[in-house]
N, C-alpha and C positions, 0 to 999 in steps of 0.2 A: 542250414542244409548245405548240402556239397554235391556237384556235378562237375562233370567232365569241360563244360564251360565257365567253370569260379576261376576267378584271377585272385588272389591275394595281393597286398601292396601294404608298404608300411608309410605312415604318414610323413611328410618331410617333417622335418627336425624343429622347423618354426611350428610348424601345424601343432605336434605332440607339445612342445613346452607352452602353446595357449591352450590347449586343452588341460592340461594341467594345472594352469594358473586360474582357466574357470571353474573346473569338480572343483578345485581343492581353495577357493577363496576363501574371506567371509564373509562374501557377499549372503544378504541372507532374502533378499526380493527376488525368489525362485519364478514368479509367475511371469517375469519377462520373457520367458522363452516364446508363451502366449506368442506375448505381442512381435517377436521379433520372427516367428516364422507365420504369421498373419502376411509381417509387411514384406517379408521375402516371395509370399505367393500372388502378391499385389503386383509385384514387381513384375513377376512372370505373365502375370495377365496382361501387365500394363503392353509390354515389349510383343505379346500376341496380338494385339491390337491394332499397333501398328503396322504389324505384319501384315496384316488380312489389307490393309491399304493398299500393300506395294506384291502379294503373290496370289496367285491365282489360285491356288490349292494349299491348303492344309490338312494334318490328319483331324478325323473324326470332327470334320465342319459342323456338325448339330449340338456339337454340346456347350454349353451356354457359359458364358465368360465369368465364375462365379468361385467362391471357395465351400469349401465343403468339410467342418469338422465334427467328428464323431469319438463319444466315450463312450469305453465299456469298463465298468466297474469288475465285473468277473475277472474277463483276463488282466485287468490293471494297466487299460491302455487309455491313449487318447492317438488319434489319425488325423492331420492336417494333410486337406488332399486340394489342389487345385487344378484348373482343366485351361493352362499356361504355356508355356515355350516351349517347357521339358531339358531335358538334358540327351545329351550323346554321351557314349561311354568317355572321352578324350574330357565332356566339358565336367563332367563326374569326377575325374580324376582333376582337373584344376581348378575347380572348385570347391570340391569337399579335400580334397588330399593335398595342396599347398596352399600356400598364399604370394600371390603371385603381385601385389604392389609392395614395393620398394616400403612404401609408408608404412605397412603393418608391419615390415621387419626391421623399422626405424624404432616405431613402436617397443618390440618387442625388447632390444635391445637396451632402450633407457628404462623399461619396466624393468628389468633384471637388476637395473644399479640404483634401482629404488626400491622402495618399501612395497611390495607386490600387496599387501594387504590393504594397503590405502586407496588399491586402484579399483575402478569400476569399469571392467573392461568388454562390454560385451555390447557389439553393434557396429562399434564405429569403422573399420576398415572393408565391409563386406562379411564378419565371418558371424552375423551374428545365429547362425545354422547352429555350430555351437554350443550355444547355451541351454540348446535341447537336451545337453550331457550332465547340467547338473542337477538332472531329476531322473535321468534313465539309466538302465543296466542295460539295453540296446538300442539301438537307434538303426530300422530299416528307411531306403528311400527307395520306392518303386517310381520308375519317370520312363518317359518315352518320349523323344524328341518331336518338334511339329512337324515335320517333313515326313509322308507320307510312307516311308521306304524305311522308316527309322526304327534301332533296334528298342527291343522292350527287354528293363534292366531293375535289374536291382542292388543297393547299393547297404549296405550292411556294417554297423559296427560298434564295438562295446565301450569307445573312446579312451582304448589304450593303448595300443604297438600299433595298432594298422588297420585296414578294413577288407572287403571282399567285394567286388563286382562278377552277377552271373546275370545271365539271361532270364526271365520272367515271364512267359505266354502270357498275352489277356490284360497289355495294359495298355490304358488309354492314354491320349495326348495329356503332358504335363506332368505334374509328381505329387505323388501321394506318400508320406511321411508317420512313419507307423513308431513312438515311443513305447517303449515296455520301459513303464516308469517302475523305480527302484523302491525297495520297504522304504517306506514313512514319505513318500510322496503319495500316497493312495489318492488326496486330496483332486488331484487334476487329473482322474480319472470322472468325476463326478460332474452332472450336467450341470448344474448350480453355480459350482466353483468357477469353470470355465466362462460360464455362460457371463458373470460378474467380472471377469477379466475382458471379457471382451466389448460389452459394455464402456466399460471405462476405460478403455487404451484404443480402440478400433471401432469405434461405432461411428465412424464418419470415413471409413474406406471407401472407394469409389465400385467398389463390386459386391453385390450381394453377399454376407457369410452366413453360410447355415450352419446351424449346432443343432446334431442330430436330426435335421430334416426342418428345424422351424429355423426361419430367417431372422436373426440377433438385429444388425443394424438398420433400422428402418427410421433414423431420423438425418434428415438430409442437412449436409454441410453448407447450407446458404450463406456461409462469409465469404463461400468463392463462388457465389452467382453475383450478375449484375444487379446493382438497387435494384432498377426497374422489371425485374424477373421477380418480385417479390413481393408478395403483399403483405398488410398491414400483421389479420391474423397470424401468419407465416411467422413474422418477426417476434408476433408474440409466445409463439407455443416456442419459437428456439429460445426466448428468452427465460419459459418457464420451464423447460429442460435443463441449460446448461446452468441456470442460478436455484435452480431447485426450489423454486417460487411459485408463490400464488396471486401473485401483488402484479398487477400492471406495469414498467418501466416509468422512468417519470422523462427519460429520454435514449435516443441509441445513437451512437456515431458508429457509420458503417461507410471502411473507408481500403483502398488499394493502393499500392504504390509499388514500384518499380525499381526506384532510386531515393535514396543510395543502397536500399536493399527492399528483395519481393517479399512483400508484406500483403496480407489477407486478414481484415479484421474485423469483429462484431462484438462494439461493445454496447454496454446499457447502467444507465444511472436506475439503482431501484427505487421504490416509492417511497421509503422510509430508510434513515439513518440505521443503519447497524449495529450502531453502539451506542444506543439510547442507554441512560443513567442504568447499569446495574448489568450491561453485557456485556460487558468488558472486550479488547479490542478482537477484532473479525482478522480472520487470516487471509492473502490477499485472496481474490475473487476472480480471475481471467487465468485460465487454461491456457496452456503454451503448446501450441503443434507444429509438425514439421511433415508439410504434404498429405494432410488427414489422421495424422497417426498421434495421439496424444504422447507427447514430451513429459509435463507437467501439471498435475491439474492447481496446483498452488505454488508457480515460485515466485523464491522471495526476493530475487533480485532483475526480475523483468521490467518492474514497474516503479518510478519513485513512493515509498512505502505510504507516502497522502494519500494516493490514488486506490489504495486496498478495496475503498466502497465499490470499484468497479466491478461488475460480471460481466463475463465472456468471453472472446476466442481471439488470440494470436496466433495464426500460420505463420511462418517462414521458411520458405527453400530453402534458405541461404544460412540456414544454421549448422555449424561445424560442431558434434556433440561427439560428448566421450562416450565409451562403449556401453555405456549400461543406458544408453539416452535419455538419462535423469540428468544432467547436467552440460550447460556448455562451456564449451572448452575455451571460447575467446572471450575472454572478459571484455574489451575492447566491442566487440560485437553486442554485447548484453546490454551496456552504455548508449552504444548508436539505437537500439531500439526505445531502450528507458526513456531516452531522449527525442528520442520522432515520436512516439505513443504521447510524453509527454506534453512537448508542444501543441501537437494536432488536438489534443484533447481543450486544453488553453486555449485556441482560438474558438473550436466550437463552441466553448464557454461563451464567451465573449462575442460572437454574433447571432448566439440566444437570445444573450442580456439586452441586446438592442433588435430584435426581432420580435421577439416575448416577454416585455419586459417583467407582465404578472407572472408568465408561468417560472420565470429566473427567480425569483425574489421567492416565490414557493420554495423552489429547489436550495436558495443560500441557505433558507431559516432553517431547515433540514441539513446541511451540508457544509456549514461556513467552517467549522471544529477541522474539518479537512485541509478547507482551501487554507487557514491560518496557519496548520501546523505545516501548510508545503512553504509558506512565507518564511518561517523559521527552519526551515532544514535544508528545501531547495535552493540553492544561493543561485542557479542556472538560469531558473525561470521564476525566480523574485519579485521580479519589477513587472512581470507581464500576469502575476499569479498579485498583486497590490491593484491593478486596475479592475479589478473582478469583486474587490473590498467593498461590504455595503454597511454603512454606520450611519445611525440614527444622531442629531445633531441638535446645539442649541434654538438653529437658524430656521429649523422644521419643526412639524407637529408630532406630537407621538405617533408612530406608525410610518413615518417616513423616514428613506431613508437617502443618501448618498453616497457618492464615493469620493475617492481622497482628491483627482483628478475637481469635482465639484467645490469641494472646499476651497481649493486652490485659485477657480476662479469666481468665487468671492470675495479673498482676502481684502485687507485693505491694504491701498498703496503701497505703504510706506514698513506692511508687517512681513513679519519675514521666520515665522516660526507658525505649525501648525500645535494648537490647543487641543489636548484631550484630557478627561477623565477616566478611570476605570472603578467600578459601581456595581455593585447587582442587577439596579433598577433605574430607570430615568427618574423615580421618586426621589430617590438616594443622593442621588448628586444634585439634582433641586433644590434640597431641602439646607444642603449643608453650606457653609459660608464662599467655599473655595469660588464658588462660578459668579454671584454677585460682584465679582471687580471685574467680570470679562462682560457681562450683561451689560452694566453700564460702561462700558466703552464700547457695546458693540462689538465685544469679539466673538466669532465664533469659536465653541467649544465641542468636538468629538465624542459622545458616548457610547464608552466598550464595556459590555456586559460580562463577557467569557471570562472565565479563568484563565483559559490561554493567549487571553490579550495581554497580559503583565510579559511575558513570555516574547510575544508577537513585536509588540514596540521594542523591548532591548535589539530586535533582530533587524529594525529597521529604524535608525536613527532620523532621518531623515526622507525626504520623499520631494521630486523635483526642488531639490537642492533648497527645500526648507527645513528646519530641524525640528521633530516632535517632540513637546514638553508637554508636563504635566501639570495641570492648572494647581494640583498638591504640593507642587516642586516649591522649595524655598527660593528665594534668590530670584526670581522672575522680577524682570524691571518693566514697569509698564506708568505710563503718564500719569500724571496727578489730574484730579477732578478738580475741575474748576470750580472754585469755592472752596476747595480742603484745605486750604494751604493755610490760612489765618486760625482754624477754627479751635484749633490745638497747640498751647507755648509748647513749643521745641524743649525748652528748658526741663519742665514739667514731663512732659512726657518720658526725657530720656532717665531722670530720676525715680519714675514710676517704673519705670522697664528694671534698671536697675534691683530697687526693693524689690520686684517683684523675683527675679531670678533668685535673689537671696534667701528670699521665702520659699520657693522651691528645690533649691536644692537641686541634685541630680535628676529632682525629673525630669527636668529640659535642659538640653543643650544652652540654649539663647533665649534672650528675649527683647524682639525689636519691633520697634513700634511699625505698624503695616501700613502702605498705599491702597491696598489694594481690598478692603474689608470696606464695606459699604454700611449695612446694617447689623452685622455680627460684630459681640465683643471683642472676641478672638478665634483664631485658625491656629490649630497646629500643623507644619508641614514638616518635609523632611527632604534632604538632598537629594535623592534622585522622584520622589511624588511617592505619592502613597504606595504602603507595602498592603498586600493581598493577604485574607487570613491565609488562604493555600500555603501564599508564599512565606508569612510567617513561621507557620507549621514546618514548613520543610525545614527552613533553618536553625529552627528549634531542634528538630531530629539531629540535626548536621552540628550545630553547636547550645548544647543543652544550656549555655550562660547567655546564650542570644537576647538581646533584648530591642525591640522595635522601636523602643523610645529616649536610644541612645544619643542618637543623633537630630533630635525632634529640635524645631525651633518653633516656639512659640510667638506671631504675632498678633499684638495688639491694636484695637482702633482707639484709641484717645478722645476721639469725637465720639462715641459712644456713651451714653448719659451710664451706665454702669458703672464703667472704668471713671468717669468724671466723679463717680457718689464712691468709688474705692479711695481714689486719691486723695479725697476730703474724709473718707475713716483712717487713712494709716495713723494721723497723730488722734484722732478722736477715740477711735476705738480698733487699735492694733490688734485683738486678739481675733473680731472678727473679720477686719481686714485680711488677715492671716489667713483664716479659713475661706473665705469668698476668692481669695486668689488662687488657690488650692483648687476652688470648685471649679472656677473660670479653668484653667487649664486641663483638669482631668473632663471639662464635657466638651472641650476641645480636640480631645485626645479621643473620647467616645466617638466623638462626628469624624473622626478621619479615622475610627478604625484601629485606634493605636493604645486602646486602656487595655490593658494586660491584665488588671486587678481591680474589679468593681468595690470591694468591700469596704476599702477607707473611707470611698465617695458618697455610700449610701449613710455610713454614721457620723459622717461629715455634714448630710444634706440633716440631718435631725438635730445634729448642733447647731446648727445656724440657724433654723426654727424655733430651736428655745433661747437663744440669743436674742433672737427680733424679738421673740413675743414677750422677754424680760426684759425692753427695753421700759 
């Protein structure tokens, strides 16, 4: 409409080429506008607020400090109205019609000599008013400044050449915000639509929002009250809000800080693993906001990616975010949080562990697949993410467990390497030859179950400056048993090793007579300890000629009444000698995991059968 009181004005020059850069993106996340004139009416409230502190009078003192959005599907509108600071016609014109910091026309300038389509430009300088233009074919603002005397205005425009300021009878303190959204945005006309946007980007505002007359956010932002303002239940319903759960927490770190940046946070360990066998991995779980306003409900680079199992809320003031406030813009910033979140998380860990000891040990057998893969990727927090480690041990009973720190101070004297296995089962490694040389000397031995312990040990070689081996590993030098030393000619046995590799053939690397076999004939091992089927599988993908028992050494015990009744068939009966050396080596190969192909062994085991029994 037109009156003797409309001013015309065309937009400065910076103003029209961002409006133009946002109609015409390809940004295709239209419902920010939602959010971004939510927190523009927040703003106006917030700064009324302070006001009513410091002045004696404002306009229209009874109306409640609150937003107010309404859709009508008919006319194809949606109205964000709030009852805020307002505007005067001067601050109408340098707010909506320039941009008046230096920064957004620093901005605007290196946008041009970039790729405009790469950018997500809507937020960060102040203008995020704006982005109301890429869903509307008009955009009215009716506002009326707080001051009592102030005029009532309207502020109009199609976001193309210019806008209109006229005078308005009948408006109340603050601005109401009228879109007449464009064909094929009908969408955010509808109460539903809206109602889900708001929900999920603004439902922790500090001022009531109503849509359509019923009040949206009604669940309260408790990661910026005191602990002690909070009770127990309280922590639970936000924990089964923001995690979308039904499950109890199995714990919550809720924690503030100041320096070196303002931080507000509520997290929570849930009660079960996420990625139990067959759900493959979870995307991260902690929301990212900036002064109540959702940022992010899953990014990917706030948290070191271990920590995914987490649910819940990171606030920050102190976030400098690019315009479309999906992203931030200081990498360096993202790092400094990563990294404070991470730490603080780590310690809490850690004076659970020694606080609760039962309720820790729940949460590792639940949660270890995490803290291991942050040992392999986190190289920052390594060593402090290693004392959190709980492994089950030769030295304990089934069901106990310790840490590496534990081990350490048991060793003996004079040892200077830490001993593990990796095994399915505590059965597994029991059963098989490898740990009988460490039993009898009394060494302790580490048992790792995971798949991602093959993984975990390459990632950490050592640990207080002792180096971890594998009790599978060849080459391990360890003391002779008192009494071994006579019980086997030297001579004999190196001649038995010999024939025997002969007889073999490429299926073993070596064959040397062993220290370290107590009651087993033989061990097969291998230079770096036993390969994983996982990890065999992979390298099969990766080199389809791979074979596991390339590099195999087979040792022998000599004092072993088997190998003593071989030695004495090779000249008596060579043919089955032959075969029983074959046998010896491929159930050697079985017990570590390394037989590639049963079929020889099984028509092997029925020759020898009718061998004996023809004797």
């Amino acid at each position: 409409m037109s009156s003797e009181s409309e001013d015309t004005h065309s937009f400065q020059a910076e103003v029209q080429q961002l409006l133009d850069i946002v109609i015409n993106s390809l940004y295709t996340d239209k419902e920010i506008f939602v959010r971004e004139l939510v927190s523009n009416a927040v703003d106006a409230l917030e700064k009324l607020r302070h006001l009513q502190l410091t002045e004696k009078t404002v306009a229209d003192p009874d109306l409640g400090l609150e937003i107010n959005i309404a859709t009508d599907e008919e006319a194809n509108t949606i109205t964000v109205a709030d009852y805020g600071i307002g505007m005067t016609k001067d601050e109408l014109i340098s707010n909506l019609g320039t941009i008046a910091q230096s920064g957004s026309k620093a901005f605007l300038k290196e946008l041009s000599e970039g790729d405009r389509k790469e950018a997500n430009i809507i937020g960060q300088f102040g203008v995020g008013f704006y982005s109301a233009f890429m869903v509307s074919d008009e955009v009215a603002v009716y506002t009326r400044s707080w001051t009592e005397d102030s005029e009532h205005l309207c502020w109009t425009s199609d976001g193309k050449a210019g806008y209109q300021i006229e005078t308005s009878p009948g408006q109340h303190r603050g601005t109401k915000i009228v879109i007449k959204l464009k064909e094929g945005q009908e969408e955010f006309s509808k109460d539903s639509r809206i109602k889900g946007i708001l929900e999920n980007y603004s439902n922790f505002v500090p001022f009531p929002i109503l849509l359509n007359g019923e009040r949206v956010n009604t669940v309260e932002a408790i990661w910026m009250k005191p602990k002690s303002d909070i009770s127990d239940e309280e922590y639970l319903e936000f924990y089964k809000f923001a995690a979308k759960a039904f499950d109890e927490p199995r714990y919550r770190m809720h924690f503030n800080a100041d320096a070196p940046l303002m931080i507000n946070s509520l997290l929570f360990v849930p009660s079960e693993n996420p990625e139990r066998p067959g759900f493959g991995q979870v995307d991260p779980g902690v929301s990212l906001y900036c002064n109540k306003v959702l940022i992010d409900s899953s990014p990917k680079s706030l948290l070191p990616d271990w920590l995914r199992f987490l649910k819940g809320v990171i606030d920050s003031e102190d976030l400098p975010l690019n315009i479309s406030r999906e992203s931030m813009q200081d990498s360096a910033l993202v790092q400094k949080l990563n990294r404070l979140i991470a730490k603080r998380f780590i310690k809490f860990l850690d004076r659970e562990s020694k606080s609760d000891t039962g309720k820790f040990i729940e949460f590792y057998e639940n949660f270890r697949s995490f803290l291991k893969e942050g040992v392999i990727t986190d190289l920052e927090n390594r060593d402090d993410l290693l004392k959190l480690l709980r492994f089950e041990s030769s030295a304990e009973q089934a069901g106990e467990s310790s840490t590496l720190e534990d081990y350490v101070t048991r060793m003996q004297e004079d040892q200077d390497k830490i001993f593990y296995q990796i095994a399915p089962d505590r059965q597994t490694i029991e059963s098989a030859p490898y740990i009988e040389a460490f039993k009898a000397r009394n060494l302790e031995v580490l048992f790792l179950y995971d798949p991602i312990d093959e993984y975990m040990v390459g990632a950490i070689p050592s640990y207080a400056d002792k180096q971890l081996v594998s009790i599978a590993q060849s080459g391990i030098e360890l003391e002779e048993l008192p009494g071994n030393e006579q019980e086997a000619d030297e001579k004999q046995a190196s001649a038995l090793c010999q024939w025997m590799k002969e007889s073999l053939g490429d299926r073993v690397a070596e064959v040397n007579v062993s220290k370290r076999l107590v009651d087993s004939p033989a061990a097969a091992l291998t230079p770096g300890g036993q390969m994983s089927p996982q990890m065999k599988q992979m390298m099969r993908q990766i080199d389809p000629e791979f074979s596991s028992t390339k590099e195999v050494h087979l040792e022998i015990n000599p004092r072993h009444k088997l190998l003593k009744s071989l030695e004495s068939a090779r000249a008596s009966q060579p043919e089955l000698a032959k075969l029983i050396a074959e046998q010896i080596a491929d159930n050697a190969l079985l017990s570590a995991g390394l037989l590639e192909e049963g079929r020889d062994m099984v028509s092997r085991v029925y020759e020898i059968m009718q061998q004996s029994l023809d004797k």
